[in-house]
C-alpha positions as CSV (number, residue, x, y, z in Angstrom):
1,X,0.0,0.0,0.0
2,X,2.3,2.4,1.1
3,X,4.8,1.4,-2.0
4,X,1.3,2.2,-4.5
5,X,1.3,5.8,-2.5
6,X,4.4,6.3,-3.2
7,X,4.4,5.7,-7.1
8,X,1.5,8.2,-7.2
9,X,3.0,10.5,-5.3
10,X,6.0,10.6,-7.5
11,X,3.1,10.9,-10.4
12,X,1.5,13.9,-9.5
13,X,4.3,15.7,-8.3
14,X,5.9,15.1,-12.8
15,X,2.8,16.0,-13.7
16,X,2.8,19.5,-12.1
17,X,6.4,19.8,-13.2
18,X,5.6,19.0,-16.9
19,X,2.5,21.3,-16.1
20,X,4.8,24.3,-15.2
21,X,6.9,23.8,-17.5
22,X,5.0,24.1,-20.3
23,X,3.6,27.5,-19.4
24,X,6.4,28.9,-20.1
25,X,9.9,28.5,-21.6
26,X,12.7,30.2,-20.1
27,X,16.3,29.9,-21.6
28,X,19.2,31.6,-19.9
29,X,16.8,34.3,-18.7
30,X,15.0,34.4,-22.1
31,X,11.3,34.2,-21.9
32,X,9.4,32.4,-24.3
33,X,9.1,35.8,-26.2
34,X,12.4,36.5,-26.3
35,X,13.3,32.8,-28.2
36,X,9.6,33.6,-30.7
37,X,11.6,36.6,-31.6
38,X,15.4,34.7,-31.8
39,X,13.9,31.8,-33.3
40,X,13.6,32.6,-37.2
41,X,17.2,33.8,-36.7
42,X,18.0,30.8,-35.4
43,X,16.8,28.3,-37.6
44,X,17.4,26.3,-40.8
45,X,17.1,26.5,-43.8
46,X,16.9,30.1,-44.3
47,X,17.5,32.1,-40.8
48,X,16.6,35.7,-41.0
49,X,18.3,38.7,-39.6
50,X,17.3,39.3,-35.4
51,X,15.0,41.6,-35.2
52,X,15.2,44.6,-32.1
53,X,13.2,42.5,-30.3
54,X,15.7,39.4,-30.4
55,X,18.6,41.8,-29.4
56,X,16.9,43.0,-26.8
57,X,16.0,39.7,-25.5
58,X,19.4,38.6,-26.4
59,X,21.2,41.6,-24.5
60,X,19.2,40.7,-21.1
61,X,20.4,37.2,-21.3
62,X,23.0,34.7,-19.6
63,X,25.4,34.2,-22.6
64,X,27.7,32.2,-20.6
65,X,24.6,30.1,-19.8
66,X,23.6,30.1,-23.5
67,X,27.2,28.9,-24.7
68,X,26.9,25.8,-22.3
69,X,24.0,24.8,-24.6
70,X,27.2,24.9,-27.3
71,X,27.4,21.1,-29.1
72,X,24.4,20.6,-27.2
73,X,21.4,18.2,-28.8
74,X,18.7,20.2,-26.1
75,X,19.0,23.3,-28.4
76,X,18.6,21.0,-31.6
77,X,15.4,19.2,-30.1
78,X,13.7,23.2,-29.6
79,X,14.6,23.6,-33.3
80,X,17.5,25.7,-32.6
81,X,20.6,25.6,-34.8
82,X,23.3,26.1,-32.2
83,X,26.2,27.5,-34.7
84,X,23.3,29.5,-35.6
85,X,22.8,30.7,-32.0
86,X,26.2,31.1,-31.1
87,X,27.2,33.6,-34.0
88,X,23.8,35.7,-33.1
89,X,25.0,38.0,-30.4
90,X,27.6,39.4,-32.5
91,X,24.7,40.4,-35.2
92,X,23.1,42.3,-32.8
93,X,26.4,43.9,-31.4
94,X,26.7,42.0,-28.4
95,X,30.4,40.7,-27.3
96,X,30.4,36.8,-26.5
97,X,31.7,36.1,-23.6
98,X,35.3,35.0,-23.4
99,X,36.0,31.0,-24.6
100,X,32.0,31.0,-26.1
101,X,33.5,31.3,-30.1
């Protein structure tokens, strides 16, 4: 009995994780706004310049968060090209942060 509460217990408490999470995606202190605006810059086949809302997304962000994601698969399974990512700050005149190229 106590093993059957247990399972469930563990249940409901994924459950209001996957809930949470999928109110909202937040990467490196981008909101899911701020990634809607990055993302046509960011993906294939035919990425488009950022726009001012990108860079200003981009300029409030954790770059040295956002080059840990670098060779990552996890920005690959959001539909994010990461060489793509990685050269965007630049277009939008913001310095990557030391050991990031």
């Amino acid at each position: 009995m106590a093993n059957k509460f247990i399972v469930l217990l563990l249940l409901v408490i994924m459950v209001s994780a996957m809930a949470e999470t999928s109110k909202a995606l937040t990467l490196c202190k981008m909101d899911d706004n701020g990634v809607s605006a990055c993302k046509p810059s960011v993906t294939k086949p035919d990425p488009v310049p950022p726009s001012a809302d990108c860079c200003k997304a981009l300029s409030e962000a954790d770059l040295v968060c956002l080059c840990g994601y670098k060779g990552s698969p996890m920005l690959s399974a959001l539909g994010i090209d990461p060489d793509l990512a990685l050269a965007l700050p630049p277009k939008c005149n913001i310095p990557l942060p030391e050991g990031c190229q």
